[in-house]
C-alpha positions in Angstrom: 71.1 68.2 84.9 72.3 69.4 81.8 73.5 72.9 81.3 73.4 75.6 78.8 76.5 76.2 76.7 79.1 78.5 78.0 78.7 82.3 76.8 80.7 84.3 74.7 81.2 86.5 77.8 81.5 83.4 80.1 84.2 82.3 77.9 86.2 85.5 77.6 86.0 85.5 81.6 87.2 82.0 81.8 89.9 82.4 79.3 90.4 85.8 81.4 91.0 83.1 84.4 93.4 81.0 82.7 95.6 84.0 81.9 95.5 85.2 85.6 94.2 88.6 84.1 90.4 89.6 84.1 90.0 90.4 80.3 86.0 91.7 81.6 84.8 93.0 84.3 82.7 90.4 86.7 79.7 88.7 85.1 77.5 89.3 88.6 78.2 92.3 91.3 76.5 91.7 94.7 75.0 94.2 96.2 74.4 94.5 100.4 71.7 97.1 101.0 70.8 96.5 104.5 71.4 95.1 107.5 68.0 94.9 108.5 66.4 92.0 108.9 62.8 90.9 110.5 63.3 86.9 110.8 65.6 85.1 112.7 66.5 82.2 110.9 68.0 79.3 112.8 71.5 79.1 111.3 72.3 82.7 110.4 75.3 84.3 110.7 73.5 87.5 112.0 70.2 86.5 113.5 69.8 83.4 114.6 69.0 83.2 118.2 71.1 81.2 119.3 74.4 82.9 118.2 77.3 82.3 120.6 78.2 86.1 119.5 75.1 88.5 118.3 75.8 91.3 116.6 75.5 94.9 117.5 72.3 97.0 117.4 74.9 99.6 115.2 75.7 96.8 112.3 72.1 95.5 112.2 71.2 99.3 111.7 72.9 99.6 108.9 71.6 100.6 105.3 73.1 101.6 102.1 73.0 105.1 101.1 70.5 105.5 97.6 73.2 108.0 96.0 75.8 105.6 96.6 73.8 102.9 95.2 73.0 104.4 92.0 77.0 105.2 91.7 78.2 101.7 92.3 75.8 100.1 89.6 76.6 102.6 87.2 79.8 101.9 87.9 79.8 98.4 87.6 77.8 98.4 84.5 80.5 100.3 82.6 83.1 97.4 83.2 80.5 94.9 81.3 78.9 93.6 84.0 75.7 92.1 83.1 73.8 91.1 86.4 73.3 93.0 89.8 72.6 90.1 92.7 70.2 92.6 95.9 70.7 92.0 99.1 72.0 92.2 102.1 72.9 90.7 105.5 69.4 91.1 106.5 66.7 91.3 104.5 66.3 93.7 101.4 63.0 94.7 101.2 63.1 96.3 104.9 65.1 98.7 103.0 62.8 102.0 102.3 64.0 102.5 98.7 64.4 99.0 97.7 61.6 100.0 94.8 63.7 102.7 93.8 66.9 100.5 93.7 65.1 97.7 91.5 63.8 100.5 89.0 67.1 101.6 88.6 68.6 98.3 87.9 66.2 97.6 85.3 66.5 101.0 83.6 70.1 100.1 83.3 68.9 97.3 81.5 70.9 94.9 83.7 69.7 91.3 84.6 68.6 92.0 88.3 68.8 88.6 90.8 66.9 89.4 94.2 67.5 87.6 97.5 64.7 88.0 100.1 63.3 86.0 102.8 59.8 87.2 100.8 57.8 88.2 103.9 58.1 91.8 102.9 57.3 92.1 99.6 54.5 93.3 98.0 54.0 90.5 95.2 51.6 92.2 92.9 54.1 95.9 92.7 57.2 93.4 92.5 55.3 91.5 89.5 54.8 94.9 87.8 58.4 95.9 87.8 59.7 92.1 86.7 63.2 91.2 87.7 64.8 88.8 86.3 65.2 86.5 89.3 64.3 86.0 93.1 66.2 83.3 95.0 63.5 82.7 97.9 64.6 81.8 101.5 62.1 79.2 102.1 64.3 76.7 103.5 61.1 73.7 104.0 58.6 72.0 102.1 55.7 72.5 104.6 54.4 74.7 107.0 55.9 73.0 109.8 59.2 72.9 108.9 59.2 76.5 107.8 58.1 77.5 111.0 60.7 75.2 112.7 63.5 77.2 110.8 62.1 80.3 111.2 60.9 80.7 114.7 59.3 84.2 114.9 57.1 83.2 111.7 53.0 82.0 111.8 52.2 79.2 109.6 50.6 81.1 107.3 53.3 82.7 106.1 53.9 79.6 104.2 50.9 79.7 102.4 51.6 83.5 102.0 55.0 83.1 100.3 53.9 80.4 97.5 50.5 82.2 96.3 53.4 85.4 96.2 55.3 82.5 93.6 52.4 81.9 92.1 51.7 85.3 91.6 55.2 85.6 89.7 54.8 82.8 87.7 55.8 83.2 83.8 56.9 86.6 85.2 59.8 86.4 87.3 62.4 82.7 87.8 62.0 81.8 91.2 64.3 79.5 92.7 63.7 78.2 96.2 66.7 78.7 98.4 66.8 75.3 100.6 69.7 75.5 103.0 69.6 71.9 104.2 70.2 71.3 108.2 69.0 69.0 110.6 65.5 70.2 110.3 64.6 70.2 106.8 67.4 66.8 105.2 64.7 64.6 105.4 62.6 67.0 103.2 64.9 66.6 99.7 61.9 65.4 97.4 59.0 67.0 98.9 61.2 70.3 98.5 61.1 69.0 94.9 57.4 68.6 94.5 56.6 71.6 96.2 59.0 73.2 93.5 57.4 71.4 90.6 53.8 72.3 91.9 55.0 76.1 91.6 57.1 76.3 88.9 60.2 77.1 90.8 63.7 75.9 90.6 65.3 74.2 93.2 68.3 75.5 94.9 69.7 72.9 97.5 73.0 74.1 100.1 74.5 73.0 103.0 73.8 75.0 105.8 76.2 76.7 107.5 77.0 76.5 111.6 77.8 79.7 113.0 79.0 79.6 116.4 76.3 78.3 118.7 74.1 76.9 116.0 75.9 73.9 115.8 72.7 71.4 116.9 71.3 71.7 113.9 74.3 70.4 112.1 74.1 67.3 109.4 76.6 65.0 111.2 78.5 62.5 109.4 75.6 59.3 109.1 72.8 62.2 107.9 75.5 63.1 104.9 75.8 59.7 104.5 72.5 58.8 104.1 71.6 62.1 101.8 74.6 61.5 99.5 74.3 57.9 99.1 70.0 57.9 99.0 68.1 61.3 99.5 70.2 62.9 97.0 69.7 60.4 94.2 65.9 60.4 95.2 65.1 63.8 94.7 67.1 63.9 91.4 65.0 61.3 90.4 61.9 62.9 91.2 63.6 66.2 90.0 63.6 64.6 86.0 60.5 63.2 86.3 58.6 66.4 87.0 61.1 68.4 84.9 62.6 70.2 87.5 65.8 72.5 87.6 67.8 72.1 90.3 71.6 71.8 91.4 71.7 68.6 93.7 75.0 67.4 91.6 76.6 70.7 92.6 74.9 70.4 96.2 76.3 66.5 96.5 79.8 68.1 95.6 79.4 71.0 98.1 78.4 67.7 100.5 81.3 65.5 99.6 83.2 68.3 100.8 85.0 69.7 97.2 85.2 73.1 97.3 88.1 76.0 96.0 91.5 74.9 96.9 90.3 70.7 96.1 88.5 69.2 93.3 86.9 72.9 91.9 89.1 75.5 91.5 87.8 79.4 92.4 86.7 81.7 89.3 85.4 84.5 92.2 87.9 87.1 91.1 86.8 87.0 87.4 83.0 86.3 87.4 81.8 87.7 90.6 82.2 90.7 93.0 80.5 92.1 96.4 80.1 95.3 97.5 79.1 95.5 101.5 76.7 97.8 103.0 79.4 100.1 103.8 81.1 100.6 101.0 83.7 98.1 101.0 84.3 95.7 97.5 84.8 91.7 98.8 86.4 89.3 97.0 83.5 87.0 97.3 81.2 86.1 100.3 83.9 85.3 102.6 84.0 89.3 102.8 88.1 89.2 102.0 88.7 92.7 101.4 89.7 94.0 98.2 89.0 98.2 98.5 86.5 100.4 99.1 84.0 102.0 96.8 84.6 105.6 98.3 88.3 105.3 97.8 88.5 104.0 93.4 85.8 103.9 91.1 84.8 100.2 91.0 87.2 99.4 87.6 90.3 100.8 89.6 89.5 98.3 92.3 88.5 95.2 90.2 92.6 95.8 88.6 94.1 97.1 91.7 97.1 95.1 93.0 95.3 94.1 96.4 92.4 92.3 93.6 95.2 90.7 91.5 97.0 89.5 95.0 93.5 87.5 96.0 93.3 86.3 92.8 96.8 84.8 92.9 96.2 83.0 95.5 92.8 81.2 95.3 94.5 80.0 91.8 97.8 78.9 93.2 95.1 77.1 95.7 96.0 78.7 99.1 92.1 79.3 100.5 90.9 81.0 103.4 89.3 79.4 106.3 85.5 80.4 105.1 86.4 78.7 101.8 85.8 75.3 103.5 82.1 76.7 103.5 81.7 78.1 100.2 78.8 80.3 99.2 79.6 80.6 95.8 80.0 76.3 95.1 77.4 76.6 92.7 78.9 79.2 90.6 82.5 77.4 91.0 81.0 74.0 89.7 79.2 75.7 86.9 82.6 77.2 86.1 84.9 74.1 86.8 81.9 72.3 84.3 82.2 74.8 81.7 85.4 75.0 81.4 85.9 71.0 81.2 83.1 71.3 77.8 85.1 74.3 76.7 88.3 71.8 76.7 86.8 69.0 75.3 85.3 71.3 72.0 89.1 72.2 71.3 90.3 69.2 71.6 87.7 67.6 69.1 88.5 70.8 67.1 92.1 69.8 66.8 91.0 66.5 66.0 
């Protein structure tokens, strides 16, 4: 699917990348508010229930304090960035001032992203306060598969979510989150469909095995099958119904290209996470980089321990969670706009 140009700021950042020095601060900060969560999705890292290794009733507990929130996003904002991505490893609307935290994001004027599992959330208050963008965990194209992936749920809570879509419609983007497993790969163009009937955007990623998950794994024939068919299918089906989606940066992610192989990692110059408890990640992976009681967030974003990480996703040495990467899409995107952004100079010298 074709993309939009790159942005003056998305150029200065990937110029900033080329240099090896951030010439802005990151485009997107990532904000965990809670570890709260009230599904149990079948391949998550902190729920699922099967995990070899649950986590504690003290993590799950946590939840970000709403003076320290307000403090990092005013921080962040003053080093240019331009998006705040809420959320958390559980779900962000079990947090009590979750209202208050998307008021203050858009009084910032500040394009706000939301990630929720959209059980929670009151569609008609959420409509009135418009953000930008809400990345829906729906993970199926039917009732049954929903419910497959997310055990603890009633089939209606299918139906529930998309008249909540509907209700956002030509207010907020929504973009169905479709982490693709051994439940749902057979599902690629009806997850489509279903997209097209609501006027959502697709978002397609390969789901992720945490210990004792690992049945619901794509093995190596299913990959097959989706790169070589499903895949082409639903893109197919995708341009017919007009469709946004990222299935060429989801057949990458499948292929197995990732930072460190064919797509190199912008993290350190267009993205940044701040945790629950106050510590600033690199990127999903949670590689530590400082902690937001310790530096104002622009000290950190140039601090030597930043600059170090950054030296060495370029010079390609990854970490062992890069083989899973949850930021492909914004790496491909990158890697893509950077390629355009060659090819213009080179006709300009031309």
């Amino acid at each position: 699917m074709a993309r939009a140009p790159a942005s003056a700021s998305l150029r200065e950042r990937l110029q900033g990348w080329r240099e090896g020095n951030p010439r802005l601060g990151p485009e997107a900060v990532h904000i965990d508010i809670t570890n709260v969560c009230n599904l149990d999705c079948i391949t998550c890292w902190n729920y699922a229930p099967t995990l070899a290794t649950p986590k504690s009733a003290e993590w799950k507990r946590q939840r970000l304090d709403p003076l320290r929130f307000v403090r990092i996003v005013d921080e962040v904002a003053a080093t240019g960035t331009e998006r705040i991505i809420l959320s958390g490893g559980g779900e962000p609307f079990t947090h009590p001032a979750i209202w208050d935290f998307i008021g203050h994001v858009k009084a910032r004027g500040l394009h706000l992203t939301l990630i929720s599992n959209g059980t929670l959330i009151d569609f008609d208050r959420l409509a009135v306060l418009a953000p930008d963008q809400i990345l829906l965990n729906l993970a199926a194209a039917s009732a049954d598969t929903y419910v497959a992936y997310h055990p603890n749920q009633p089939p209606a809570t299918f139906a529930r979510l998309l008249a909540g879509v509907n209700r956002l419609r030509g207010i907020t983007a929504v973009n169905f989150v479709l982490v693709i497993n051994a439940v749902n790969a057979g599902e690629l163009v009806a997850m489509v469909e279903l997209a097209a009937a609501h006027g959502a955007r697709c978002s397609f990623k390969l789901g992720d095995q945490p210990p004792g998950t690992e049945g619901y794994a794509l093995d190596a024939a299913s990959r097959a099958a989706l790169l070589a068919e499903g895949i082409p299918e639903a893109m197919k089906r995708a341009g017919e119904l007009a469709v946004r989606h990222n299935l060429d940066a989801f057949a990458s992610q499948l292929a197995g290209a990732g930072p460190g192989k064919a797509i190199p990692c912008f993290a350190g110059y267009l993205y940044s996470r701040v945790f629950v408890d106050g510590r600033v990640f690199f990127c999903c992976e949670h590689i530590e980089a400082g902690h937001i009681d310790e530096s104002d967030f622009a000290t950190i974003w140039q601090s030597p321990p930043y600059r170090a990480l950054r030296e060495r996703l370029r010079a390609g040495r990854s970490f062992p969670g890069c083989a899973r990467c949850g930021k492909h899409d914004m790496n491909f995107a990158a890697a893509q706009a950077l390629t355009a952004l060659d090819a213009q100079s080179r006709a300009a010298d031309c």
